[in-house]
ZATIKOL-653527 format. One line per 8 residues: for each residue x, y, z of C-alpha. Coordinates in Angstrom, 3 decimals, padded with zeros to 6 digits, always signed. Layout:
X,Y,Z  ...
This chain:
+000.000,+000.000,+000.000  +000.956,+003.414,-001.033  +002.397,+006.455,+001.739  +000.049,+009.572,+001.238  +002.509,+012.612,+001.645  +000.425,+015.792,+002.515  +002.139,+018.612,+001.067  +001.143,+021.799,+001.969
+002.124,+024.756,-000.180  +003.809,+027.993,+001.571  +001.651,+031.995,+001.821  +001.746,+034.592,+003.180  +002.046,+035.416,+006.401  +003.290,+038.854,+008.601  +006.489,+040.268,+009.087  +005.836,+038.751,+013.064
+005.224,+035.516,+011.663  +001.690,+035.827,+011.985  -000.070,+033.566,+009.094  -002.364,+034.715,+006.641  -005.972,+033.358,+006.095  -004.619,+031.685,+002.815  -002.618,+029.921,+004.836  -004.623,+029.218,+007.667
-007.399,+027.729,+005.243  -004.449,+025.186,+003.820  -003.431,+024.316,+006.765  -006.885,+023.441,+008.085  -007.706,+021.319,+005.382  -003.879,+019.389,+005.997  -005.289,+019.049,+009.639  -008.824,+017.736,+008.688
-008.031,+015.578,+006.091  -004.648,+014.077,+008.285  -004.805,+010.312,+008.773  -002.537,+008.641,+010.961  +000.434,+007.039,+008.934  +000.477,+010.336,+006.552  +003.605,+011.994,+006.396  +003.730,+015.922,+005.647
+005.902,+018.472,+003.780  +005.496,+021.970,+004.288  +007.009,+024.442,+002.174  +008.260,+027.984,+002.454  +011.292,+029.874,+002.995  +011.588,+033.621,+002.993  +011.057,+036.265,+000.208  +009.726,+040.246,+000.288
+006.342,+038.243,-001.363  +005.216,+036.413,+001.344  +007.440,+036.602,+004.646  +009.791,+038.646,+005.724  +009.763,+037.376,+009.490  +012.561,+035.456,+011.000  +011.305,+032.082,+010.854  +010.394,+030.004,+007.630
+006.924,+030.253,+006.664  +007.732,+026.233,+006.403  +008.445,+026.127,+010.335  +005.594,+028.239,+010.773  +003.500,+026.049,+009.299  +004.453,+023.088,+010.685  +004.381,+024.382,+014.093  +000.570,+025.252,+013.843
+000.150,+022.217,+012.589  +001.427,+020.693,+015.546  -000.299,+022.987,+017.805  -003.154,+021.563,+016.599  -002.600,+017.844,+016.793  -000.087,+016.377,+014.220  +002.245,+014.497,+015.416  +005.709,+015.962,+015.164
+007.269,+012.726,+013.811  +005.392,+013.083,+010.854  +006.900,+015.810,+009.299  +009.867,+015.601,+006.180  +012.453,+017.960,+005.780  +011.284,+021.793,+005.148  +011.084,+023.304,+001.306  +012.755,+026.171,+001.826
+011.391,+027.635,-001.642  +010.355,+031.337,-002.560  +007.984,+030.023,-005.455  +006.068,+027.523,-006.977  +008.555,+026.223,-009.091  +011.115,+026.094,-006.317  +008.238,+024.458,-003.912  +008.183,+021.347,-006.716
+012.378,+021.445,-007.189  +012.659,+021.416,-003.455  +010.113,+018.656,-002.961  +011.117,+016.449,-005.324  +014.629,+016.452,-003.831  +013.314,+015.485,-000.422  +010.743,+013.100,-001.890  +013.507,+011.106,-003.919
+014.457,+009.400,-000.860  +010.861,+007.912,-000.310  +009.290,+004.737,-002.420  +005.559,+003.958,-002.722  +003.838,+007.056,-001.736  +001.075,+009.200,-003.485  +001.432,+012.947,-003.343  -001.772,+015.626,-002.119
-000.680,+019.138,-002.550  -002.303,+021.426,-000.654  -002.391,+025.277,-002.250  -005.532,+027.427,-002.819  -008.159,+027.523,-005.328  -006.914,+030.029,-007.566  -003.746,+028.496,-007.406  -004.311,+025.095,-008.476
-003.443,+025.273,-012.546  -000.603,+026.564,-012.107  +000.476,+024.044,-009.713  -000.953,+021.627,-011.667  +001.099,+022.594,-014.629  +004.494,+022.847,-012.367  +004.013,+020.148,-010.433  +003.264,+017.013,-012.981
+006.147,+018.818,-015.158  +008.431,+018.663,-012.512  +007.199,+015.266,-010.545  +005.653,+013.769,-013.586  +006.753,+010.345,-012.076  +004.848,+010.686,-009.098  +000.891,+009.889,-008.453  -000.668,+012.983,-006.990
-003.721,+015.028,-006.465  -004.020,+019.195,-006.505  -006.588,+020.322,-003.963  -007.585,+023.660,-003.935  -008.963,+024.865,-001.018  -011.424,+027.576,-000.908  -009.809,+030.777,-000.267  -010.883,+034.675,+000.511
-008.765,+037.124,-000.498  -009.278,+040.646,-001.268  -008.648,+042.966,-004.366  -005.539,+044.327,-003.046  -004.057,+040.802,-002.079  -005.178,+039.223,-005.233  -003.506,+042.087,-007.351  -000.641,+041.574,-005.462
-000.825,+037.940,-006.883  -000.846,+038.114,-009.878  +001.905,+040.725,-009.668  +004.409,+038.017,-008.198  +002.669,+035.691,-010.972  +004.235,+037.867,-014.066  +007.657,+037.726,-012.134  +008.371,+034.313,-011.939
């Protein structure tokens, strides 16, 4: 039987380190949907875009997810990515050392072609699934989007 690895994509969050409601809303659905035997790879470094704090957005991540019931032991080696395209890189180097395991990649609804198209470019040999999780974000935040979108 197949490993599910959870992957949960990195956003924004405060210059304190306090996460967004993108992120939140990903990170819920990694804690609802967690099943015991799952393992889980968060992504996010550091970048102007999307954190500026002192911590990695991937060790904040994590450490909400812990706070609200995953068990530390579950948890791969950080992504320390800026971008999409360095989220895939990143995970595929720290997937390569796994066998058997189907891939869920956590991001946000209007995020999920383009992750689709990096992601099975990128870890074409891998079985995975996109889910897009329902996400709020105002005009301002979304412009800023697609701002970041034309740079990479």
């Amino acid at each position: 039987m197949k490993k599910e690895v959870l992957i949960v994509l990195g956003s924004p969050n405060s210059p304190s380190g306090k996460l967004s409601d993108i992120s939140l809303s990903r990170l819920n659905y990694c804690v609802n949907h967690y099943q015991p035997g799952n393992l889980i790879l968060c992504t996010g470094g550091w970048g102007a875009h999307f954190n500026t704090s002192e911590h990695a957005h991937a060790s904040l991540a994590r450490q909400y997810l812990i706070e609200n019931g995953i068990p530390e032991a579950v948890f791969l080696d950080f992504a320390l990515s800026g971008n999409t395209v360095e989220d895939a890189v990143k995970a595929k180097e720290i997937l390569s050392e796994l066998e058997n395991i189907n891939l869920t990649i956590i991001t946000s609804d209007y995020h999920v072609n383009r992750v689709k198209l990096i992601f099975n470019e990128i870890l074409k040999t891998y079985s995975m699934d996109v889910i897009g999780v329902e996400s709020t974000m105002d005009k301002d935040v979304m412009m800023h989007y697609n701002s970041m979108k034309k740079r990479q």
